[in-house]
C-alpha positions as CSV (number, residue, x, y, z in Angstrom):
1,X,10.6,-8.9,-30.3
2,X,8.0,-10.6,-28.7
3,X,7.2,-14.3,-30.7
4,X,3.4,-14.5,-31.2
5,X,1.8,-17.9,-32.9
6,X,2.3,-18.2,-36.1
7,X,-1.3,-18.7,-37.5
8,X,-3.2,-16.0,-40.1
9,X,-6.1,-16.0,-37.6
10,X,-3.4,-14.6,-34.7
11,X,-2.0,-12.3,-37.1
12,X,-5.1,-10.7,-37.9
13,X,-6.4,-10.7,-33.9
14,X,-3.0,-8.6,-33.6
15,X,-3.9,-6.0,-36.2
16,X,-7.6,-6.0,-35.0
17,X,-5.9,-4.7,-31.5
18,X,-4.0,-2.7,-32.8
19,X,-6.5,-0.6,-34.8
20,X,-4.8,-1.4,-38.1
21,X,-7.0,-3.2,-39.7
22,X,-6.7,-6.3,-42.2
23,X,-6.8,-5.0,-45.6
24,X,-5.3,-4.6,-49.1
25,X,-4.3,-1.2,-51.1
26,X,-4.6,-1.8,-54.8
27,X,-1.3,-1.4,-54.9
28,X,-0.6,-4.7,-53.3
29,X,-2.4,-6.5,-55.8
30,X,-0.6,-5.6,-58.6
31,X,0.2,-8.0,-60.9
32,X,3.9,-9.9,-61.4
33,X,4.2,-7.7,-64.7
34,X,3.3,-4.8,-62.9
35,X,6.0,-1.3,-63.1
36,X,9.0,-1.8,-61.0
37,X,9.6,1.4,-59.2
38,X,12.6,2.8,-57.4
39,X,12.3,4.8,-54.2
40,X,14.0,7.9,-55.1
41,X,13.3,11.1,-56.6
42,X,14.3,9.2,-60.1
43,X,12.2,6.3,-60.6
44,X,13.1,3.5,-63.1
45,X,10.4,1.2,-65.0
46,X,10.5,-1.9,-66.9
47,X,7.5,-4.6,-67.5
48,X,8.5,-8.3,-66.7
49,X,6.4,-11.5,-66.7
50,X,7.0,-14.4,-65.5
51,X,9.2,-16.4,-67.3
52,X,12.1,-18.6,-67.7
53,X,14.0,-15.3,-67.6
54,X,11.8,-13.9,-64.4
55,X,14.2,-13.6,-61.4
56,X,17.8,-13.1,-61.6
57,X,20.6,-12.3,-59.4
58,X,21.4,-10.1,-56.0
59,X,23.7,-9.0,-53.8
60,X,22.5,-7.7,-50.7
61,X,23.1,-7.7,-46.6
62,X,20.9,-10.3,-44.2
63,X,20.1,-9.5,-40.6
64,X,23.0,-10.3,-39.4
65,X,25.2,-8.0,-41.6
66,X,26.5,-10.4,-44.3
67,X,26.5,-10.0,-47.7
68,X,24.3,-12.7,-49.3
69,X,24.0,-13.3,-53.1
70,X,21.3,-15.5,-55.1
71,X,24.2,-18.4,-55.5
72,X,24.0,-18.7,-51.7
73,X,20.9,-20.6,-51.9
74,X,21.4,-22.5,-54.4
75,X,20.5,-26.2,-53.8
76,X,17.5,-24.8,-52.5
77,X,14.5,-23.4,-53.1
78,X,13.7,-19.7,-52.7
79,X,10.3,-18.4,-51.5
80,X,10.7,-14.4,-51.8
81,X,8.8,-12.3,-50.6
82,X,9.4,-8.1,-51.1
83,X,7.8,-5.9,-48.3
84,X,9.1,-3.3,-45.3
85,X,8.6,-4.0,-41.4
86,X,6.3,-1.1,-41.0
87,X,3.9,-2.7,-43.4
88,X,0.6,-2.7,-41.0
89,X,-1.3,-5.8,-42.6
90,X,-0.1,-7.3,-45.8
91,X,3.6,-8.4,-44.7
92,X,3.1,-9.5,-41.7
93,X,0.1,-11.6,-43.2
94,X,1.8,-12.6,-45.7
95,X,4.7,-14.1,-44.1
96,X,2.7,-15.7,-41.2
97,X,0.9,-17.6,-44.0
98,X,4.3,-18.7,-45.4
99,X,5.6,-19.5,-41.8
100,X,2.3,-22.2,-41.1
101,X,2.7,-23.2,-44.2
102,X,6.1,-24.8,-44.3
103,X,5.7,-25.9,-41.2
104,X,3.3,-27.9,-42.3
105,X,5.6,-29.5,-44.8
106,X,7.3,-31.3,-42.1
107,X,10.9,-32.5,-43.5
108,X,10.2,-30.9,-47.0
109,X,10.1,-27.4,-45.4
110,X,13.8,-27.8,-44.8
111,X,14.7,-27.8,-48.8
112,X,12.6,-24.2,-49.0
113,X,14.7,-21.2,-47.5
114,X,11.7,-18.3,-47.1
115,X,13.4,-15.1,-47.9
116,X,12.2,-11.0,-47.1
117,X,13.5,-8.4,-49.1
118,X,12.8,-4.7,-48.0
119,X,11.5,-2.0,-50.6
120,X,12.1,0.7,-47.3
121,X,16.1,0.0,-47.0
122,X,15.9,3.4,-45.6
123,X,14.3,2.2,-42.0
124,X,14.5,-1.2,-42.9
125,X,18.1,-1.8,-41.7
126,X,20.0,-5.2,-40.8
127,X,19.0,-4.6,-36.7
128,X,15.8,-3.9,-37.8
129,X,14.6,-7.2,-40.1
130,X,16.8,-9.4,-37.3
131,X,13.9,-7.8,-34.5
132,X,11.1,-7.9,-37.0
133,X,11.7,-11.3,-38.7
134,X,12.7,-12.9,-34.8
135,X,8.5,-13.4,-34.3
136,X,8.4,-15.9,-37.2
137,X,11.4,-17.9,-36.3
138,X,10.6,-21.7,-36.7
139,X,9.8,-23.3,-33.1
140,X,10.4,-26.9,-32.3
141,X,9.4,-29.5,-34.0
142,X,9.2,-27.6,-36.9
143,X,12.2,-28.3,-39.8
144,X,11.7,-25.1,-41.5
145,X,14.6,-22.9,-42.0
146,X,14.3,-19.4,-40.3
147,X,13.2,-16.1,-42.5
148,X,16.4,-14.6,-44.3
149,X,16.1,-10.9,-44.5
150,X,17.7,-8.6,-47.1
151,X,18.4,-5.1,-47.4
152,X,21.2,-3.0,-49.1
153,X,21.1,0.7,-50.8
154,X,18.5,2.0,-52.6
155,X,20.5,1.0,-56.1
156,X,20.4,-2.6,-54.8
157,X,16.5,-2.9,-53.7
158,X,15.8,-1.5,-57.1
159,X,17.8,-4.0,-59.1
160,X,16.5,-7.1,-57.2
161,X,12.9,-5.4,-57.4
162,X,13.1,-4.8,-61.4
163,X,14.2,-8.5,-61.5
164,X,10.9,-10.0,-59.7
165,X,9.0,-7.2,-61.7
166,X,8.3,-5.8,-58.1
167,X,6.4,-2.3,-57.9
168,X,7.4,-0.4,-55.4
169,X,6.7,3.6,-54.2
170,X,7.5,5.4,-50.9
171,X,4.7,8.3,-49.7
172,X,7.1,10.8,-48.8
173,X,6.7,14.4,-48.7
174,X,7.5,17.3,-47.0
175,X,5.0,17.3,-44.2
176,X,7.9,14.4,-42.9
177,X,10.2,15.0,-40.0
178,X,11.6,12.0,-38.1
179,X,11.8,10.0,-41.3
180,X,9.5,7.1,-39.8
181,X,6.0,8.4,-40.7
182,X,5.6,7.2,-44.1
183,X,3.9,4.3,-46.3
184,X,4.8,2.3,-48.9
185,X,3.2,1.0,-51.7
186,X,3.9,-2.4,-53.1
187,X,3.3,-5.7,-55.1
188,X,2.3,-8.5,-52.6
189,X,3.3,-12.1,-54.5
190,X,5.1,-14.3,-53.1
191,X,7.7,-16.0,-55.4
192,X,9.1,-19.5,-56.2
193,X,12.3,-20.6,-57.0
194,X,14.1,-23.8,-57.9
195,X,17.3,-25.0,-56.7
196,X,18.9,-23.7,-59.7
197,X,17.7,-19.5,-59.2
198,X,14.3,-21.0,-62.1
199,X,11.4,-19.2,-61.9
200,X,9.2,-21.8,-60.8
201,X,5.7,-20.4,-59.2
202,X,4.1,-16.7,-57.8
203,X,1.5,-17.0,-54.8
204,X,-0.9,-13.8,-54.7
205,X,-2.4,-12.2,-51.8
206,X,-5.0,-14.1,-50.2
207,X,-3.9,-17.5,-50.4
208,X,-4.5,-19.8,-47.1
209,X,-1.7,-22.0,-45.8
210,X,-3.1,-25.2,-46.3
211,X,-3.3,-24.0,-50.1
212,X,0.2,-23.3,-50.4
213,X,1.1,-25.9,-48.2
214,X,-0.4,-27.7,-50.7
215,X,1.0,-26.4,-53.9
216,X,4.8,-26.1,-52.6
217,X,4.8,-29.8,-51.8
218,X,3.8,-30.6,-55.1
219,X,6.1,-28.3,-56.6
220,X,9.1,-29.3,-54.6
221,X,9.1,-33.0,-55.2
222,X,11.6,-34.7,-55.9
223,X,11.6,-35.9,-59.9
């Protein structure tokens, strides 16, 4: 995939071209306590707030088709972020604003390891994030470590999704054919976590890069 620059006002130019548009379902602004919802036929629910107890662990596959767990990053901090590739605005937004924002942290952005976590593991497989996530790799001189993405079966998305109080909901019916044409619904927050798997922060929709910029360097530093 073709790198663009990594600036909110460049993703939003892109959309405009494209006819998609820059906007928000009420879906994506769903609270952190919101439902968590599976994408299957059965659906599961369970209300979560942010807590000392918000978060928890996983075990899923990255782009490059290894299994990665919570207790892989620990040491670091985790910004999560849960969306699908063929989100049209809010994912791409949403991690372009992450992208300029720890790149403006200079050295600091290298203790901060921004992760994307499918809720479409159906179209969203490990070939897929490694092309998708590619256009928000971290260019010279930026510090900031690279976008890990995370998929696995639809057991696995729901767990991980029920942990962050993530709502979730595929639009598929029967009017369906080649299994690409189809939306999904989610929570957009963005979600902070310490070195030790802590809940530590949530970011909702709409927040500008110099704000979170802002907020993770205070958050991060050093006691």
């Amino acid at each position: 995939m073709k790198r663009f620059p990594l600036t909110v006002l460049s993703v939003l130019v892109l959309l405009d071209v494209l006819g998609v548009g820059a906007f928000w379902q009420l879906d994506d602004l769903r609270a952190p306590s919101a439902t968590a919802t599976q994408v299957s036929p059965q659906t599961t629910t369970t209300q979560v707030s942010p807590s000392d107890e918000f978060g928890g662990s996983f075990s899923l596959t990255d782009q490059y088709g290894m299994r990665r767990t919570d207790l892989d990053f620990r040491g670091k901090y985790m910004l999560i972020f849960f969306g699908y590739t063929y989100c049209p605005d809010v994912c791409p937004t949403a991690l372009a604003v992450e992208a300029e924002a720890l790149d403006k942290l200079g050295s600091r952005a290298s203790r901060i390891v921004p992760i994307f976590i499918t809720v479409d593991p159906k179209r969203d497989t490990p070939d897929k994030l490694k092309s998708y996530l590619s256009a928000f790799d971290a260019e010279p001189p930026s510090l900031r470590p690279n976008f890990v993405g995370l998929t696995g079966t639809d057991e696995e998305i729901a767990k991980a999704a029920d942990a962050y109080g993530v709502y979730y909901q595929a639009h598929i019916d029967g009017r369906v054919t080649n299994g690409a044409d189809y939306s999904v619904d989610h929570s957009g927050h963005t979600y902070l976590m310490s070195p030790e798997g802590k809940f530590v922060a949530y970011y909702s929709q709409g927040i500008l890069p110099d704000e979170l910029a802002t907020d993770l360097m205070l958050k991060t530093s050093p006691d």
